[in-house]
C-alpha positions in Angstrom: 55.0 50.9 4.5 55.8 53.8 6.9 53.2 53.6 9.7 52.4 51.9 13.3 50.7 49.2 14.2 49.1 48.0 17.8 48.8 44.4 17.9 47.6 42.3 20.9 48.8 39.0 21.6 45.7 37.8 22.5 43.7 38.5 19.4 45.9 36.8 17.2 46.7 33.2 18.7 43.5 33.4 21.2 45.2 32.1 24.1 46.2 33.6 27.7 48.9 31.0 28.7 51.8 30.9 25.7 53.9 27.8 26.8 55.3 26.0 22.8 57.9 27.3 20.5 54.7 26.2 18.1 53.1 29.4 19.8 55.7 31.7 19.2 56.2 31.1 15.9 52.5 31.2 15.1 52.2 34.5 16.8 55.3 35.7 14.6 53.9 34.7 11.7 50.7 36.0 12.1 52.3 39.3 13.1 53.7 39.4 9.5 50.5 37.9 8.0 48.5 41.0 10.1 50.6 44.4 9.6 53.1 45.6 6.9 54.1 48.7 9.4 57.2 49.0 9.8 56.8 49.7 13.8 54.6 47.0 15.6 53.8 47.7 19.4 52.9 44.3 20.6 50.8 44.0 23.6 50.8 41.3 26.4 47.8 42.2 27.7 45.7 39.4 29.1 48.8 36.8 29.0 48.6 35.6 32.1 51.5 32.8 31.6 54.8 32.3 29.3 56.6 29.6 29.9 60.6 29.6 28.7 60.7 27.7 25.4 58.1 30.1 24.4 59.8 32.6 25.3 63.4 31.1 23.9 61.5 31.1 20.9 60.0 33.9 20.3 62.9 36.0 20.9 65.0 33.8 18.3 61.9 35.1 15.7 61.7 38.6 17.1 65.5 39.1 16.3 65.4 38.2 12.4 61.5 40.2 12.3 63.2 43.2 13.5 65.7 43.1 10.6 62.6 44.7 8.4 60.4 45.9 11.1 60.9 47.3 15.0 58.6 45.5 17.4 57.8 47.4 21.1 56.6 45.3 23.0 53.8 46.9 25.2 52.0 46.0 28.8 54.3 43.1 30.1 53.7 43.8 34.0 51.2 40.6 34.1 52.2 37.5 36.3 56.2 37.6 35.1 55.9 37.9 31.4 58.1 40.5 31.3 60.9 38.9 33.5 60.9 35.4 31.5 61.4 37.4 28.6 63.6 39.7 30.5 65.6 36.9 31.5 65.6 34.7 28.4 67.4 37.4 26.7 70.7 37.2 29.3 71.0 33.8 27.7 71.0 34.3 24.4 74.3 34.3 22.5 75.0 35.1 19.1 77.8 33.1 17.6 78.5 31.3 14.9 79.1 27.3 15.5 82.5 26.2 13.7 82.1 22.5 12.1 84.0 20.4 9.9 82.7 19.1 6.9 82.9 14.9 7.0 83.5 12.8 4.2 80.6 10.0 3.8 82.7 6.3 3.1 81.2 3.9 1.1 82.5 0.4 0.6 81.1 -2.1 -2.2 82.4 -5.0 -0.2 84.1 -6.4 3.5 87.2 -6.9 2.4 87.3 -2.9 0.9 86.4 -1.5 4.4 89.1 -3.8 6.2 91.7 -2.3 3.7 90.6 1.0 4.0 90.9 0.6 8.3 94.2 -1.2 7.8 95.4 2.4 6.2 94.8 4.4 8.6 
């Protein structure tokens, strides 16, 4: 659906200090489980405190929500909210973590592992 949507913080989770990744991700879902807009201005307004794992967190979920939706977010000038979020963002990386796949061993018996070490 086409349209915008004005959402604060504060009426959804009910809380003016946001300080677990438990938060964030509440808040995110609810965002989802509140508006089908397609633009969401998110307001701050009465968040007196964020802490940074909240704020880790709910930048990780604001990034895949703004694949279907853009989110503004709106009044962020109380007690530092905007610079934690501000500066939570300078430290995240996108990247794609290389890893090898491990083989799991199982041996039926002793003498089968000590033959299998003895190879190598």
């Amino acid at each position: 659906m086409n349209c915008n949507s004005k959402i604060n913080v504060i009426d959804l989770i009910d809380q003016h200090s946001l300080v677990t990744r438990e938060a964030a991700t509440l808040l995110i879902s609810k965002i989802l489980k509140h508006t089908c807009c397609d633009k969401i201005e998110l307001s701050f307004e009465g968040v007196t405190f964020i802490s940074r794992s909240f704020a880790d967190q709910f930048h990780k979920a604001k990034i895949d929500l703004c694949e279907n939706k853009q989110i503004e977010l709106i009044v962020l000038s109380e007690n530092d909210v905007y610079e934690m979020l501000k500066a939570v963002s300078k430290t995240q990386k996108e990247y794609v973590r290389d890893y090898q796949v491990i083989p799991k061993l199982s041996f039926t018996n002793r003498r089968s592992l000590i033959n299998y070490l003895e190879s190598l």
